[in-house]
Each structure stands twice: as structure tokens, then as C-alpha cells.
VOPAGU-2260 file (C-alpha; in pm, 1 decimal, decimal comma):
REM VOPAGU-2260
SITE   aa  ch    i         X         Y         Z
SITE  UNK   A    0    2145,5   32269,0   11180,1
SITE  UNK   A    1    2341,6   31990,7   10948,7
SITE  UNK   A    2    2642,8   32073,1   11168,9
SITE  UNK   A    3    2522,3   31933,1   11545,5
SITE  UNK   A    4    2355,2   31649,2   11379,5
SITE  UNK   A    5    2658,5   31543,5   11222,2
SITE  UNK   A    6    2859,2   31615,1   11516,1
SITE  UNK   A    7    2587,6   31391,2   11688,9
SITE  UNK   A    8    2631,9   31164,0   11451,9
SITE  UNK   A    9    2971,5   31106,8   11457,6
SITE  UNK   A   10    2961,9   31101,4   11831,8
SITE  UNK   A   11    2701,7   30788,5   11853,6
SITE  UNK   A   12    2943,1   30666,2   11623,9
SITE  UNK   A   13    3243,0   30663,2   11815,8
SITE  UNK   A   14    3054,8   30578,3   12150,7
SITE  UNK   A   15    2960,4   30254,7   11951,1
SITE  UNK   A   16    3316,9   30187,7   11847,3
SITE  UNK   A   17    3473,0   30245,8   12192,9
SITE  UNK   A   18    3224,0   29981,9   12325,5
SITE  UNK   A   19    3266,3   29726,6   12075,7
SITE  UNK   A   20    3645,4   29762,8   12144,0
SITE  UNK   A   21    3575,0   29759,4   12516,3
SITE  UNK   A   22    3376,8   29419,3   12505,6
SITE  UNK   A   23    3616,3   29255,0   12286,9
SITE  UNK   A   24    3911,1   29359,5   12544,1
SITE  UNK   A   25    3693,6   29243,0   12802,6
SITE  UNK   A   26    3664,1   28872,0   12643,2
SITE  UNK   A   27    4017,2   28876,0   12549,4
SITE  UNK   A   28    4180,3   28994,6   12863,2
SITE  UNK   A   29    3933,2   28832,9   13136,0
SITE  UNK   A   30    4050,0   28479,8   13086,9
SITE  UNK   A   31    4454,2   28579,5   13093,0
SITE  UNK   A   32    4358,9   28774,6   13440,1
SITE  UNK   A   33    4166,4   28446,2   13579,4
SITE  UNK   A   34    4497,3   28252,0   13459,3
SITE  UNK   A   35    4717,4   28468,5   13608,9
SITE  UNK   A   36    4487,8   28491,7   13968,6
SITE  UNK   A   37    4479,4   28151,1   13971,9
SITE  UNK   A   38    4875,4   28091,1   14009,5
SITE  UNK   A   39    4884,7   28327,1   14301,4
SITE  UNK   A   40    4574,5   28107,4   14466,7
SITE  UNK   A   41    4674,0   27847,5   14741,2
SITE  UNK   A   42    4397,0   27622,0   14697,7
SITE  UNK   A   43    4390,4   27365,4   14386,8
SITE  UNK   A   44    4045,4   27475,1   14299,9
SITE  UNK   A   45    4065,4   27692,5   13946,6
SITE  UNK   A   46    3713,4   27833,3   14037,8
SITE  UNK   A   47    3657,0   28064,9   14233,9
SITE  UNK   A   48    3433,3   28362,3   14361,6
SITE  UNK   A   49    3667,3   28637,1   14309,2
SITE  UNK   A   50    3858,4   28719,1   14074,6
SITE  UNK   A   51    4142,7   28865,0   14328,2
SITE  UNK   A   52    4268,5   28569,5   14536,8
SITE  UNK   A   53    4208,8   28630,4   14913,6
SITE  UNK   A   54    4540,7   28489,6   15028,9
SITE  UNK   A   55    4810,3   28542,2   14735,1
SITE  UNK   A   56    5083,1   28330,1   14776,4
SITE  UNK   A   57    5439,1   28286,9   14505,3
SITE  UNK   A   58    5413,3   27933,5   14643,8
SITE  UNK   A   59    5338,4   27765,8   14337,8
SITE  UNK   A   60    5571,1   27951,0   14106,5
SITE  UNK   A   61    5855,6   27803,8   14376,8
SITE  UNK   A   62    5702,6   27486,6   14299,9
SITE  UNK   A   63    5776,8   27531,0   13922,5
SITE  UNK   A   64    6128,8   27508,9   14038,8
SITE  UNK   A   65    6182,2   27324,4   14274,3
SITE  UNK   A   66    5907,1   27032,4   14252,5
SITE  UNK   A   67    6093,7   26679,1   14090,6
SITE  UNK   A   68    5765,0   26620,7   13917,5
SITE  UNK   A   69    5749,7   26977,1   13755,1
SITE  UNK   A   70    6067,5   26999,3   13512,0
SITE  UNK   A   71    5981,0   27363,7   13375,4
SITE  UNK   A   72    6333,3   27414,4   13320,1
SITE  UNK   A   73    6396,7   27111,8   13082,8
SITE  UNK   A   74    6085,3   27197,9   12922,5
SITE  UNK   A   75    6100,2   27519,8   12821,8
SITE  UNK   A   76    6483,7   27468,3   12698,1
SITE  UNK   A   77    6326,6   27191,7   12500,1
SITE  UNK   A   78    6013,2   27380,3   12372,6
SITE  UNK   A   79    6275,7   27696,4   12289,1
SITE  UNK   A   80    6514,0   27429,9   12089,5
SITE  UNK   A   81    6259,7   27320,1   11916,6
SITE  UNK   A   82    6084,8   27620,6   11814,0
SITE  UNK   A   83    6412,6   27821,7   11769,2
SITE  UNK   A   84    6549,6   27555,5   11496,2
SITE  UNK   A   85    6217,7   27520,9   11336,0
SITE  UNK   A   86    6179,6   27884,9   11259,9
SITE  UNK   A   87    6557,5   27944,1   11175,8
SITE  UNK   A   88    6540,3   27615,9   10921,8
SITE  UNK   A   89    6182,6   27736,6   10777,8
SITE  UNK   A   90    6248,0   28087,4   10726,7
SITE  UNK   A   91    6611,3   27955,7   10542,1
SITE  UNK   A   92    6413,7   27740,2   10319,4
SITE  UNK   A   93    6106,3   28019,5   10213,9
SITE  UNK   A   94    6312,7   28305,1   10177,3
SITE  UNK   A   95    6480,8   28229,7    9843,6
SITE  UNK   A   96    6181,3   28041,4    9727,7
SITE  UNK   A   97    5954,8   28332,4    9804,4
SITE  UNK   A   98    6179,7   28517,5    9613,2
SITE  UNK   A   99    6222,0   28256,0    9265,2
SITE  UNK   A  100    5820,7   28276,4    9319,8
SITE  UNK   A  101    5819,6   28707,2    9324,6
SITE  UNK   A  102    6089,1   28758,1    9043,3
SITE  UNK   A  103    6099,9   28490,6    8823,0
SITE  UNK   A  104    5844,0   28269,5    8582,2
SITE  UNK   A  105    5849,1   27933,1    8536,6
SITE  UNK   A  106    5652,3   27621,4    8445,5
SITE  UNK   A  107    5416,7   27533,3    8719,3
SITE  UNK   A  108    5467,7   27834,4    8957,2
SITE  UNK   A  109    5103,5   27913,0    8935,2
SITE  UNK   A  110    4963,5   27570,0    9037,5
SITE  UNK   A  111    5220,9   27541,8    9302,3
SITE  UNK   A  112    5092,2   27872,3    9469,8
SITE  UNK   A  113    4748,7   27750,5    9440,3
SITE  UNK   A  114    4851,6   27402,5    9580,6
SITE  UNK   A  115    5079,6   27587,2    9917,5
SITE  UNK   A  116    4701,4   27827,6    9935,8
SITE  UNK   A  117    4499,6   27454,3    9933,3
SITE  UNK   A  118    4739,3   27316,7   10168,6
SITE  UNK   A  119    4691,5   27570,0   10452,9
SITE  UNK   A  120    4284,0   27488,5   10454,8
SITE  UNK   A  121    4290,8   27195,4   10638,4
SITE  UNK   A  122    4462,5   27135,9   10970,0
SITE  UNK   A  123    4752,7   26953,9   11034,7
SITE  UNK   A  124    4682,2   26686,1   11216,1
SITE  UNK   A  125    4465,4   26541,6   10938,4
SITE  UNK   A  126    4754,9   26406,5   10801,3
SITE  UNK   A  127    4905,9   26294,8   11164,4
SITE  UNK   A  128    4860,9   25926,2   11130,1
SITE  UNK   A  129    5116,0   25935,3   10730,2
SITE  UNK   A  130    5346,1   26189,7   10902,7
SITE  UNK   A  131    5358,9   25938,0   11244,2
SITE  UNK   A  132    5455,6   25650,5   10978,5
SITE  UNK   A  133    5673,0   25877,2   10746,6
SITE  UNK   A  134    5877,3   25936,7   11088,8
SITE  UNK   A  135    5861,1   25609,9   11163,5
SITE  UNK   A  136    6027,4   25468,7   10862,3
SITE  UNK   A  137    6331,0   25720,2   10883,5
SITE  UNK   A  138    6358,8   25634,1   11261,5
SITE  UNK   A  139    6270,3   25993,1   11411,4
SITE  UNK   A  140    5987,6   25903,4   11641,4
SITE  UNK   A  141    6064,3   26031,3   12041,7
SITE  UNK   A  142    6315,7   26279,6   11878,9
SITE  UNK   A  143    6323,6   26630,7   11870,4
SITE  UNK   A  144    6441,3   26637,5   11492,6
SITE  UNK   A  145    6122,5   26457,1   11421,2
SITE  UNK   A  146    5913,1   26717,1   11545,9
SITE  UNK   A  147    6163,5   26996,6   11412,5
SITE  UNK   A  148    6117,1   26844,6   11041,3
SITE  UNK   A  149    5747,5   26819,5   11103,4
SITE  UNK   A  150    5714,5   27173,5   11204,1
SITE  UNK   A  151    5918,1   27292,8   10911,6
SITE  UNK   A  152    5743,3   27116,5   10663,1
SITE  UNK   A  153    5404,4   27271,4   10834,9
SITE  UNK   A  154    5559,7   27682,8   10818,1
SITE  UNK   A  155    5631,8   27636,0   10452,8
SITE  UNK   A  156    5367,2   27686,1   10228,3
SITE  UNK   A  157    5262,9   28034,6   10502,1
SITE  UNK   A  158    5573,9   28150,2   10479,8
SITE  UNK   A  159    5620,7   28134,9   10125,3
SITE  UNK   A  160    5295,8   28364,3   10065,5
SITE  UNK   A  161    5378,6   28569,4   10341,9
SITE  UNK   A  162    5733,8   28688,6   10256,0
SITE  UNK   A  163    5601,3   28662,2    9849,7
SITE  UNK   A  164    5371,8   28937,7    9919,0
SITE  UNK   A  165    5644,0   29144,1   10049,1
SITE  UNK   A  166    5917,6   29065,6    9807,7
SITE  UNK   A  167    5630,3   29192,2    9486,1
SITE  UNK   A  168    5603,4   29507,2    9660,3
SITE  UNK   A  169    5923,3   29593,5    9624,1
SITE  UNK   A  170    6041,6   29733,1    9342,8
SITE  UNK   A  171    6275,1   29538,3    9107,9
SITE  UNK   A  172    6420,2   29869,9    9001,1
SITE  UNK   A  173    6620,2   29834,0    9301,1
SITE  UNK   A  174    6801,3   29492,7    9257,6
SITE  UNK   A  175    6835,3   29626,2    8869,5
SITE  UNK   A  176    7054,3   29940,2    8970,6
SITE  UNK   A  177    7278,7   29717,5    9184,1
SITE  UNK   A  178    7315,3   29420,9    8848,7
SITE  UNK   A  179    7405,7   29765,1    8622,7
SITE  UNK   A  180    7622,8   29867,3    8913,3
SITE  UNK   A  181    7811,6   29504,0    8885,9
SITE  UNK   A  182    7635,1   29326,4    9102,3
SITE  UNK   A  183    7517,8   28974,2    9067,2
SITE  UNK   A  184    7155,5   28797,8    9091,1
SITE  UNK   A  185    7281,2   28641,0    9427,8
SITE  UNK   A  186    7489,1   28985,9    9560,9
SITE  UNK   A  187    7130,7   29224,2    9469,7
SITE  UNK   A  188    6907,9   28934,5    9671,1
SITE  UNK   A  189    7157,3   28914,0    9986,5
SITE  UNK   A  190    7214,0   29311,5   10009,4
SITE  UNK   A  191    6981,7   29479,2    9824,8
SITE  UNK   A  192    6675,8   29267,3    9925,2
SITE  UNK   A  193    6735,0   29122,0   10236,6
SITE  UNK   A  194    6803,0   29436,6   10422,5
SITE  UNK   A  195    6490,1   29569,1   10310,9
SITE  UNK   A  196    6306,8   29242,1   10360,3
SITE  UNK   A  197    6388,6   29243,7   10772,5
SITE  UNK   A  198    6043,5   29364,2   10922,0
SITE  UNK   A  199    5872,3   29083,5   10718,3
SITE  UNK   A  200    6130,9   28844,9   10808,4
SITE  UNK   A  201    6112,7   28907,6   11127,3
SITE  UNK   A  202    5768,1   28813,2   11119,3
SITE  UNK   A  203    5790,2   28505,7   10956,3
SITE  UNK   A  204    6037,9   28374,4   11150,8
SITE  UNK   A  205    5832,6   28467,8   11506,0
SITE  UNK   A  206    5520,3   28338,7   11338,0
SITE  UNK   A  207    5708,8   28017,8   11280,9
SITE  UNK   A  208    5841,9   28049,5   11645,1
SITE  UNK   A  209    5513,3   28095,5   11828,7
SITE  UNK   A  210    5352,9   27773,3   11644,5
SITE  UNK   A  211    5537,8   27489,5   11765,8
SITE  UNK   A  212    5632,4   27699,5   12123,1
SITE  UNK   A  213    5249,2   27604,8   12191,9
SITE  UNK   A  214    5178,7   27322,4   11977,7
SITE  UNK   A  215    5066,3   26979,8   12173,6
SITE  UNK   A  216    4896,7   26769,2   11941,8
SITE  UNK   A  217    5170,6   26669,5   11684,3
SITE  UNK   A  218    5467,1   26670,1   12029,3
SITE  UNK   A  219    5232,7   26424,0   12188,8
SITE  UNK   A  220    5211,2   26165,6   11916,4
SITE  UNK   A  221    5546,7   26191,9   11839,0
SITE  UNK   A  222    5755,6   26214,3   12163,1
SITE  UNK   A  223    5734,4   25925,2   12438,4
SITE  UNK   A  224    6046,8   26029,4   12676,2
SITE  UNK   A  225    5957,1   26249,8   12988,0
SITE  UNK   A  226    6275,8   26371,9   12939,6
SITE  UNK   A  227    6233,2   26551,7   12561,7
SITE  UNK   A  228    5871,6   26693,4   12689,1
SITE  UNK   A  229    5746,2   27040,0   12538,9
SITE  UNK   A  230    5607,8   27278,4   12808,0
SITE  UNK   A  231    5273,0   27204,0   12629,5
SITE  UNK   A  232    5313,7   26883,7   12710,2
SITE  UNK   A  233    5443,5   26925,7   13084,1
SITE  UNK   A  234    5149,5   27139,4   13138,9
SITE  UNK   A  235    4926,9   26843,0   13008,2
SITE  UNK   A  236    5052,7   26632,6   13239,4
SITE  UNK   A  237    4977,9   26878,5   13528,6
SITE  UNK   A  238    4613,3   26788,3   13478,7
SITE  UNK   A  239    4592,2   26402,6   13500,8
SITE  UNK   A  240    4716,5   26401,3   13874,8
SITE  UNK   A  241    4590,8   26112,8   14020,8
SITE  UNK   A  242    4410,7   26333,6   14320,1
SITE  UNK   A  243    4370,2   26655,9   14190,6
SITE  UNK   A  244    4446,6   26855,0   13924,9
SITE  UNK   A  245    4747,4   27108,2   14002,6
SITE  UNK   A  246    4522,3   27404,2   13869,8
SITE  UNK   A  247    4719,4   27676,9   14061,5
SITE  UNK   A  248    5093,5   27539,0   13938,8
SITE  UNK   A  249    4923,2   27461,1   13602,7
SITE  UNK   A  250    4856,1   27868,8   13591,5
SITE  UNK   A  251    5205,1   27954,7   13730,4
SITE  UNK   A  252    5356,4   27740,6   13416,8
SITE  UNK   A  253    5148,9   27920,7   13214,9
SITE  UNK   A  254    5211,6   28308,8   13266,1
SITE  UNK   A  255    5583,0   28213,8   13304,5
SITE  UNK   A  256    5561,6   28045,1   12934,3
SITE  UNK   A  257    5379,4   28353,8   12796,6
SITE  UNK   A  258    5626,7   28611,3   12944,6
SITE  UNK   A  259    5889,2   28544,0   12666,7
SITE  UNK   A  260    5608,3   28608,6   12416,7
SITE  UNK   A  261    5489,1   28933,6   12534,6
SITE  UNK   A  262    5844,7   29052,4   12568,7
SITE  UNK   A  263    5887,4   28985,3   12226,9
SITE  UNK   A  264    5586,8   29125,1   12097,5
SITE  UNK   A  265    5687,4   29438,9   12277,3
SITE  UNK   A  266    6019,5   29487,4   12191,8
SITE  UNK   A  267    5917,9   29462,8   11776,0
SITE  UNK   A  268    5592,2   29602,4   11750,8
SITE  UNK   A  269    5693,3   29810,5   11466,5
SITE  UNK   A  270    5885,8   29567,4   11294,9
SITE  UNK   A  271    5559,7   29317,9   11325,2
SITE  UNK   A  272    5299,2   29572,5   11211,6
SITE  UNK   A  273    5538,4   29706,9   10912,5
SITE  UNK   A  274    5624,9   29358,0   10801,7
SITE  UNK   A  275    5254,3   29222,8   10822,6
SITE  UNK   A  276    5053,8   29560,9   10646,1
SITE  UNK   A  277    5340,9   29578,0   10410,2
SITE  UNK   A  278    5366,5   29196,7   10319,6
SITE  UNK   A  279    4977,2   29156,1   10296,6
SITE  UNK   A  280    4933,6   29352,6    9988,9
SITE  UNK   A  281    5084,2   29382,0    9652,5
């Protein structure tokens, strides 16, 4: 008799499971499906009374491209210049400071740790009116270097703990065999380490990627040319028409900005689930 019960059991259970996962898809994936049935819609409306639209039409992604007023192409180089540098700067700054944090022991690494853990509980646009006047002074405001520095500083003290983790679960028995083998500090970090280190910092340096490819707040205060816009920003600027608001192109922009993303995703899924489980523990 304790047998069907606890086959019962542990069929209720999985019935619950399988529903909880099915109503968190739903909430998930039901606003990415509206976005994406509004681009194909012809009318500017972004409501509507099916979800399928009754007349699809590719009109307004041929709009992205060939509309003077929508410069997708000069935004998304800009938006993948941006991001690109950021994450490539970043993720050459963290990586041997992760590591002097993982291996070695020195005055104040403790209450530096604690300060980059403070650091990441408040937002950053707290601080958006000292960084605005910090670029200010050095002349960067309405340049792309501004918001590259900003978004640097902003990945660091994430990063750090991120690729930390990872570096303390590997074992310094490794770099040791390659020192008694002849091998410098520097030589056992660059090909002992780093080799091993590439699912986590290939994570890092997409997590530093994906941040400012969809920031708006900090590119709006900082850049004032049309001509240096983000595609957060071009999108923005989709919605103040002076009639109506482009809803339909506004959705077009929007699944054609998230392609590159998914692709990515896709393509590394086992580097970004290795580097994550392996570089959130000790």
C-alpha cells in the first residue's frame, strides 16, 4: 500500500511542478509574442484583440531600413561599439584583479570585497548627476568614450566576484606544477589559468555586453547628437511622434535588436551554464 501512495505522491508532485513552470513560461513568453505580433501589424495601434495579426505585413521592418527618420543601422553599429569595447576593456581590467583577489593576501583585500559587494546594492543612476559632472570636467559628455568609461567602471566590482568565485575553485596545485616545471607567476596565470577560466570568461564578458546593449538611462543623459544614438535610445524616440506613436516599427526594432542576443545565447549555452554553476560557488 506505501508504494501507490508514494507513486501518487510523487505524481501530484510533478503535476504541480510542470504547472508552475508552465505559468511562469506563460508570463515570460506572452509579452515577447505580443512584441513580435505587433511588428507584423499594419495599424499603429499596439493593442489589439488578437494576438495573431489579421493582415501581417514585413512593411514596417522595410521601414527600419529604409525610413530617414529610423537610423537602425547607425544605431545598432553604435550600441554594438559601445557594448563590444565596454565588455572587452572590463573583462581586461577584472581578470587579473579577480585573480590578485583569489591567490594572493594583502592589506585591505577583505574590505575592498565587502566595499565592490556594497557597491552593487544600489543602482546606478543614483550617482548619475557626480558621474554627468565627472564627464563633464574631462570633456567626455555626447561621446561614446564617455559612456564606454561609465559602463566599465559600472561591470567592475560584478565581474570581479564573478570570475573570483571561479578562479578559488580551481585548484592552485595546478599553476604550482607549471612554477616547479619553470614556469613563471605570469606564464601559469596566462596558460595554465586562462584556458581553464574560458566558460566563466565568457560569461563575464557577455554579461558586460548585454548591459549597456540595452541600457537607456545613463546614454540619454550623456549623449545629445542624433548621430551617436544607442538603439535604446532610437527606440525612445519612436514613441514621442508628434501624431502617433510608431508602435508597430517600435516592435520591428525590437525583435531585430534581440535576434543577436538569442543567437548568442544559443550558440554558448554550455559555456554560460558551466561558467555561471561553476563560478557561483567555492
Amino acid at each position: 500500500m506505501a508504494k501507490p501512495s508514494k507513486r501518487r505522491g510523487r505524481a501530484l508532485e510533478m503535476i504541480i511542478v510542470y504547472l508552475v513552470l508552465g505559468v511562469a513560461c506563460a508570463i515570460v513568453l506572452y509579452p515577447l509574442l505580443w512584441v513580435a505580433s505587433c511588428s507584423f501589424r499594419a495599424s499603429a495601434g499596439l493593442v489589439s484583440s488578437s494576438l495573431i495579426p489579421s493582415n501581417p505585413t514585413m512593411a514596417n521592418y522595410r521601414r527600419i531600413f529604409t525610413d530617414p527618420n529610423v537610423n537602425f543601422g547607425r544605431w545598432f553599429f553604435n550600441t554594438v561599439k559601445i557594448s563590444a569595447l565596454s565588455s572587452v576593456v572590463a573583462l581586461a581590467i577584472t581578470t587579473p584583479a579577480a585573480y590578485a583577489f583569489s591567490r594572493m593576501r594583502f592589506s585591505g583585500r577583505r574590505q575592498l570585497l565587502i566595499g565592490f559587494m556594497i557597491s552593487q546594492m544600489f543602482p546606478g543612476f543614483m550617482a548619475i548627476v557626480a558621474l554627468y559632472t565627472l564627464l563633464g570636467w574631462i570633456g567626455l559628455i555626447d561621446s561614446h568614450l564617455g559612456l564606454i568609461v561609465l559602463y566599465t567602471g559600472g561591470a567592475i566590482p560584478f565581474s570581479i566576484w564573478l570570475l573570483k568565485g571561479y578562479f578559488d575553485s580551481v585548484p592552485k596545485a595546478m599553476e604550482e606544477s607549471a612554477m616547479i616545471d619553470g614556469a613563471t607567476k605570469l606564464q601559469a596565470f596566462t596558460k595554465v589559468l586562462l584556458p581553464l577560466a574560458r566558460p566563466i570568461l565568457y560569461v563575464v564578458g557577455l554579461i558586460n555586453f548585454i548591459g549597456p546593449y540595452a541600457e537607456y538611462i545613463l546614454a540619454q543623459v550623456v549623449i545629445t547628437s542624433g548621430s551617436k544614438w544607442t538603439v535604446a535610445m532610437g527606440m525612445r524616440s519612436l514613441t514621442v511622434s508628434q501624431f502617433a506613436t510608431e508602435w508597430p516599427v517600435f516592435s520591428a526594432t525590437s525583435v531585430l535588436t534581440t535576434i543577436p542576443i538569442v543567437i548568442i545565447f544559443l550558440s554558448a549555452e554550455k559555456y554560460i551554464v558551466s561558467g555561471l554553476t561553476q563560478g557561483a560557488v567555492k
